[in-house]
DRENRO-368832 format. One line per field, with one value per residue (C-alpha): residue number from 1; residue in three letters; x, y, z. Coordinates in Angstrom, 1 decimal, decimal comma, padded with zeros to 4 digits. Layout:
% DRENRO-368832
i	NUM ...
aa	Ala ...
px	X ...
py	Y ...
pz	Z ...
//
This chain:
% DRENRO-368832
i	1 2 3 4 5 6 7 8 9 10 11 12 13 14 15 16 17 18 19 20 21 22 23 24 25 26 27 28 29 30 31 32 33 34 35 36 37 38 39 40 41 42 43 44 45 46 47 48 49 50 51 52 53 54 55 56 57 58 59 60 61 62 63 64 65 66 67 68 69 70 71 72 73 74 75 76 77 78 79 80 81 82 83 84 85 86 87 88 89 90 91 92 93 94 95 96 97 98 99 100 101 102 103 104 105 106 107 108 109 110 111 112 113 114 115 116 117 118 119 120 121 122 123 124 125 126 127 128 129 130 131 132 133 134 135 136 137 138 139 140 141 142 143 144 145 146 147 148 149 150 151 152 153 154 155 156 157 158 159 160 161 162 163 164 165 166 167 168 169 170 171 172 173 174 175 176 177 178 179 180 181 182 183 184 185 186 187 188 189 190 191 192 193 194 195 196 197 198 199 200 201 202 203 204 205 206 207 208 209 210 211 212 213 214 215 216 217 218 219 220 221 222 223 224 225 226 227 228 229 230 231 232 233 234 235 236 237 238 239 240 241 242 243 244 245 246 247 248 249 250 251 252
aa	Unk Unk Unk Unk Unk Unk Unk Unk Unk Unk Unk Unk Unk Unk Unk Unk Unk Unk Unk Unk Unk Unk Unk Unk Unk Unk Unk Unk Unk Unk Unk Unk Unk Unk Unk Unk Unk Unk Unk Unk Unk Unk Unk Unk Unk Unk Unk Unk Unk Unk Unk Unk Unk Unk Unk Unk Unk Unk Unk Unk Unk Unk Unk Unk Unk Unk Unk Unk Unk Unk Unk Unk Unk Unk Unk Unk Unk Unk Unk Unk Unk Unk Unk Unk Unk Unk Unk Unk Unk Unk Unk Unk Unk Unk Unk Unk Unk Unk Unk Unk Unk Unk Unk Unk Unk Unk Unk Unk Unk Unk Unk Unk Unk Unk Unk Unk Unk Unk Unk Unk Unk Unk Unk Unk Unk Unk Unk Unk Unk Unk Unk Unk Unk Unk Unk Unk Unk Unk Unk Unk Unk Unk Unk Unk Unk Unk Unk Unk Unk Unk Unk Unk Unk Unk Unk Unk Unk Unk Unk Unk Unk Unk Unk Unk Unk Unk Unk Unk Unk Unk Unk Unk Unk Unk Unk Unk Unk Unk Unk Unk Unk Unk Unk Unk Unk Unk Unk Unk Unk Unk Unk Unk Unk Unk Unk Unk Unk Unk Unk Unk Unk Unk Unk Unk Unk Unk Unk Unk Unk Unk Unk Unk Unk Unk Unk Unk Unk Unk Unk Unk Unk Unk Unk Unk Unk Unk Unk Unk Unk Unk Unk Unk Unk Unk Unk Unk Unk Unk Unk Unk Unk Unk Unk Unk Unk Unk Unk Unk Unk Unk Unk Unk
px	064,2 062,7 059,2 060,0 056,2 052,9 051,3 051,0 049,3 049,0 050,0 049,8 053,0 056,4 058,3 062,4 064,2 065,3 062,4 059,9 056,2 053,4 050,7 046,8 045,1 043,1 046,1 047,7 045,0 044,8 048,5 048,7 045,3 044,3 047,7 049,3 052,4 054,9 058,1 060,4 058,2 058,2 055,7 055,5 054,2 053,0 051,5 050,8 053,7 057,2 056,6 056,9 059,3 059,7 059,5 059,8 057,4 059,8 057,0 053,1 050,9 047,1 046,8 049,6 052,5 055,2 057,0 060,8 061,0 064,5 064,4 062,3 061,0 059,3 059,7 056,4 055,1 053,0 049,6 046,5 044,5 041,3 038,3 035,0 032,1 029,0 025,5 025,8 024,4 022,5 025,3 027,3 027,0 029,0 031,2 031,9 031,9 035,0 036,6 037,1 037,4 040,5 041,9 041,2 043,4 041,2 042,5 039,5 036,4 033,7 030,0 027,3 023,7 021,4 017,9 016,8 019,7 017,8 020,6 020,2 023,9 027,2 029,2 032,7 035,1 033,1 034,2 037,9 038,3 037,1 039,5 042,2 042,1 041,7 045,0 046,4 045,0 046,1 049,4 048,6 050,8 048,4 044,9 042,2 040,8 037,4 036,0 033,0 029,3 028,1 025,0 026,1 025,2 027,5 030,6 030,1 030,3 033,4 034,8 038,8 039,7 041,5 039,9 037,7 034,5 033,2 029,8 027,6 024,9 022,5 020,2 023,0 023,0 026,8 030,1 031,2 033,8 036,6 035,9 035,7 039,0 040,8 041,3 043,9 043,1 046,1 045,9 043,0 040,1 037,1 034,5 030,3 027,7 024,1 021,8 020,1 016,9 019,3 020,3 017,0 016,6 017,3 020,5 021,5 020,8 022,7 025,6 025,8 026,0 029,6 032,5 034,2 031,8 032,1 029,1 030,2 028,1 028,6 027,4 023,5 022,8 021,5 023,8 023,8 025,3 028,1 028,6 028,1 031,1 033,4 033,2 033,8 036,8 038,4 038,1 039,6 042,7 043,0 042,5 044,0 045,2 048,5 046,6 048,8 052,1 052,8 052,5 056,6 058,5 059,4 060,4 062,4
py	-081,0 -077,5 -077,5 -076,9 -076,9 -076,0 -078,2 -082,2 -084,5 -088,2 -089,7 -093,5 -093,0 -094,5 -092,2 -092,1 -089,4 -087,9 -089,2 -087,3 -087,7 -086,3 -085,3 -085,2 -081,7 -081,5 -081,3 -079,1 -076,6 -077,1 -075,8 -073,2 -071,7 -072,0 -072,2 -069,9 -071,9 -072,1 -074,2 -074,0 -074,2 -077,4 -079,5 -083,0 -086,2 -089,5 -092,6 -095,4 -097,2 -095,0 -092,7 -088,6 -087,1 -083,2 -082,7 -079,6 -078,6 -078,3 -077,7 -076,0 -076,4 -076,4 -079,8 -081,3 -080,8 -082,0 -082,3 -083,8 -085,8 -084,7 -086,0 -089,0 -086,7 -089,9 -093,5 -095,3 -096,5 -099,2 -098,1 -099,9 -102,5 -100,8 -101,6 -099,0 -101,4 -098,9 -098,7 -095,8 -092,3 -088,9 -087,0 -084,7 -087,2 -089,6 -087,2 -086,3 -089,6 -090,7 -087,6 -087,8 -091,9 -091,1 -088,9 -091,3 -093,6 -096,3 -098,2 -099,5 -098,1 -100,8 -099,6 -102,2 -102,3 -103,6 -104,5 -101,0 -098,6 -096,1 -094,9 -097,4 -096,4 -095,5 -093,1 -094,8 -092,4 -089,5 -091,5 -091,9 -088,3 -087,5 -090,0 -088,5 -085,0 -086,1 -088,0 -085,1 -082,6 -085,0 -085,8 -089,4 -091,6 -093,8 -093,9 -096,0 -098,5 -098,0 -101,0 -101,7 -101,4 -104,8 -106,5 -107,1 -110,7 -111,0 -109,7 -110,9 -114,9 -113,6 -112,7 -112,6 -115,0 -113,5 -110,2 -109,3 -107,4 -104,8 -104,4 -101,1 -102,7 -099,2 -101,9 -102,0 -105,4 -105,6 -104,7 -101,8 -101,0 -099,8 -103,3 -105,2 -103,4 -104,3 -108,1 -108,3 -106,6 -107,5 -108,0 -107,2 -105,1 -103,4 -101,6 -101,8 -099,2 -099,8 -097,6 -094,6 -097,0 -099,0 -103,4 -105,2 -108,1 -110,8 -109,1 -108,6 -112,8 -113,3 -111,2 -112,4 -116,3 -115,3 -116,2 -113,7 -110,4 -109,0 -106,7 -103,5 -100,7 -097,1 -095,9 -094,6 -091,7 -092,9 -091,7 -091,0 -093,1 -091,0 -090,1 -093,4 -094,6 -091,4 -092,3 -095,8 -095,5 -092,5 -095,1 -097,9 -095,6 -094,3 -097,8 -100,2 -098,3 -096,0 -092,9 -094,4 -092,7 -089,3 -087,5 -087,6 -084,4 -085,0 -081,8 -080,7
pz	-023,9 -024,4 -026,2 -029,9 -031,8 -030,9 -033,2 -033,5 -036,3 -037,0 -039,7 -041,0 -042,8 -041,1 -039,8 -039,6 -039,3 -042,8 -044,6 -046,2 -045,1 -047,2 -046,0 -047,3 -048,3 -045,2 -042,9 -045,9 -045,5 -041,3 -041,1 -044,0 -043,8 -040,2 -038,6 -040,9 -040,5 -043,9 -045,1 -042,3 -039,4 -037,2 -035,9 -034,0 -035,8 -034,6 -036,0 -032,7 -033,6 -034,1 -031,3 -031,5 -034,4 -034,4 -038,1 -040,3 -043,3 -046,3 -048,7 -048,4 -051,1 -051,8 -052,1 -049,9 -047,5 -047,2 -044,4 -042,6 -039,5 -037,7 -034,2 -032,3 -029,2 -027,6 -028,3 -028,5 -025,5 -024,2 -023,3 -021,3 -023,5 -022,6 -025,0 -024,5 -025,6 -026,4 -027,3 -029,8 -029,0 -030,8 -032,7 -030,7 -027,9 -029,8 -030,5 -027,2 -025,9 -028,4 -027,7 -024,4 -023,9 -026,3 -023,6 -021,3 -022,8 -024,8 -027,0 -029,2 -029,4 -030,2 -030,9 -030,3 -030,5 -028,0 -027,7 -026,4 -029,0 -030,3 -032,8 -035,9 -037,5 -036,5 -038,2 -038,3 -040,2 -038,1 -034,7 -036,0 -037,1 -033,4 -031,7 -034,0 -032,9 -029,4 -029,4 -031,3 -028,7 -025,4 -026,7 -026,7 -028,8 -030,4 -032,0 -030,4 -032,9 -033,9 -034,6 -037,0 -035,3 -034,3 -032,4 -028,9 -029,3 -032,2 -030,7 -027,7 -029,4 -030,8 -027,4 -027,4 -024,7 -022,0 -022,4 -019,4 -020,0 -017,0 -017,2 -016,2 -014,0 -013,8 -011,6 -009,0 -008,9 -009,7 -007,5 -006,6 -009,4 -006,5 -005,1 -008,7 -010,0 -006,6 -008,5 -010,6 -013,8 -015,6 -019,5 -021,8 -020,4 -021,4 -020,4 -021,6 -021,6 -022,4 -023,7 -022,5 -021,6 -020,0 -020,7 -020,7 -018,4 -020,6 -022,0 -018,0 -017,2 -020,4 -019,5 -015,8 -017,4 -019,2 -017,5 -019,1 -017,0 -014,1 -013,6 -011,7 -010,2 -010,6 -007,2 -006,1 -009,0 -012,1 -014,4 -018,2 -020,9 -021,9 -018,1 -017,1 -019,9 -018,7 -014,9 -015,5 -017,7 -015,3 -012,1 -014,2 -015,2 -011,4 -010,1 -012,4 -015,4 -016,2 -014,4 -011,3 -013,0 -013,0 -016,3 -017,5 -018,0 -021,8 -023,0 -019,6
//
């Protein structure tokens, strides 16, 4: 299929070919003021649960727009259950960070404060809006969820069973994460990053105790905590993840 639109957006509204989907002023103004698009220009919406529609705008106004799904261009697909557990960072860190772990193909983002977080709060709706355009901008099909900001002693009592945790060790007491991610790594996953200052002893001894962890290592460099999060999500996808199919030719 020949590439019809230049622009995607996510929506939370179903979407079915015929039926109208309205969208709020801020995407109103994204694709009349800074676009410059107008009725009769096409576009391609998603929502993480009907898969890719080319649509067309049929109406451009100030304070909405309104606009026509015509054609499913992809089908939703079935993407890795990969959780990024995080100690939250400075501003455009965070930003960063839950940019690019959407690209990477998360699908929750779960903010957590440890014993040695500087950052005191967590800026959910600023987090989303980044993971939004980053799944907009990658051509991902699906939003990660975040989820809200927690003590890591509180989520991890709540632990899904099933669900196994990969811990950063930056002591290098854990495996190598080639080695670890060797095992089979089928089902729920995620992925924890401390701090900047790094997991404090106790929080390590209390980690290692859970059957649940498998402390990995990240190789000799000390790394930073959004590099640290970055590297160990990118050898998870190429490893164990979907990075090990080829990107498909959707649009011929």
């Amino acid at each position: 299929m020949a590439r019809l639109y230049q622009t995607r957006l996510h929506t939370g509204e179903s979407l079915a070919a015929g039926v109208a989907v309205t969208l709020p002023k801020g995407q109103a103004h994204y694709l009349r003021s800074v676009l410059r698009l107008s009725p009769g220009d096409r576009l391609a919406l998603f929502n993480g649960r009907d898969g890719e529609w080319l649509a067309e705008i049929s109406d451009l106004g100030k304070a909405s727009a309104l606009v026509t799904p015509l054609e499913q261009l992809r089908p939703q697909a079935v993407e890795p259950d990969l959780w990024l557990v995080f100690a939250p960072l400075k501003h455009a860190r965070i930003d960063y960070l839950a940019e690019k772990a959407t690209e990477l193909g998360v699908s929750a983002l779960c903010p957590v404060f440890t014993q040695r977080t500087i950052v005191s709060r967590v800026n959910e709706e600023r987090l989303l809006a980044n993971a939004i355009e980053a799944a907009e901008q990658s051509e991902r099909l699906s939003v990660p969820e975040v989820m809200p900001a927690r003590k890591l002693e509180a989520v991890l009592a709540d632990w899904p069973a099933g669900r196994r945790l990969l811990v950063c060790d930056e002591t290098g007491g854990g495996r190598p994460i080639s080695e670890a991610l060797a095992d089979n790594v089928s089902g729920g996953n995620a992925v924890l990053i401390g701090p900047e200052g790094g997991f404090t002893e106790t929080e390590l001894d209390g980690l290692r105790k859970l059957p649940f962890v498998t402390a990995i290592s990240l190789g000799p460099r000390v790394l930073r905590a959004d590099t640290a999060a970055l590297a160990a999500l990118a050898c998870f996808q190429a490893i164990a993840g979907d990075w090990r199919q080829g990107r498909p030719d959707f649009r011929g």
